[in-house]
N, C-alpha and C positions, 0 to 999 in steps of 0.2 A: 852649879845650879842645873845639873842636868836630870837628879831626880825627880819624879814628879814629886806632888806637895800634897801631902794629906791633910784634909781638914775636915773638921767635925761639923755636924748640921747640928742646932740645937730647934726644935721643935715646941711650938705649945698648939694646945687644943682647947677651944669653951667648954664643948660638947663631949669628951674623950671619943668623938668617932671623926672627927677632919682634922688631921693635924697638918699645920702651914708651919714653914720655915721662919726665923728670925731673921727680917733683914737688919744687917749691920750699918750702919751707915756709912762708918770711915774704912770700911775694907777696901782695899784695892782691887777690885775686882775691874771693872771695863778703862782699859786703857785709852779711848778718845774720852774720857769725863778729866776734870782739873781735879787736884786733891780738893779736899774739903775741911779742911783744919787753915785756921787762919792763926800766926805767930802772935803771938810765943804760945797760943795753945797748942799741943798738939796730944790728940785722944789714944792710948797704947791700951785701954782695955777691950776696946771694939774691934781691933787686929784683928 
């Protein structure tokens, strides 16, 4: 795990001139937050 980690921004726009990022909800991203999948769910298309 010493690569860094490439990931893709997926983007939409109302207007096609502000485009805002999708937040993911169950990404891992900040590590003081608790998962967010509760058993036996557990969401692998929002990775």
């Amino acid at each position: 795990m010493t690569h860094p980690r490439r990931e893709r921004v997926f983007e939409g726009s109302d207007d096609t001139r502000t485009w805002l990022p999708y937040e993911f909800r169950h990404k891992p991203d900040d590590l003081t937050r608790a998962p967010t999948w509760v058993p036996p769910h557990r969401p692998r298309l929002d990775w």
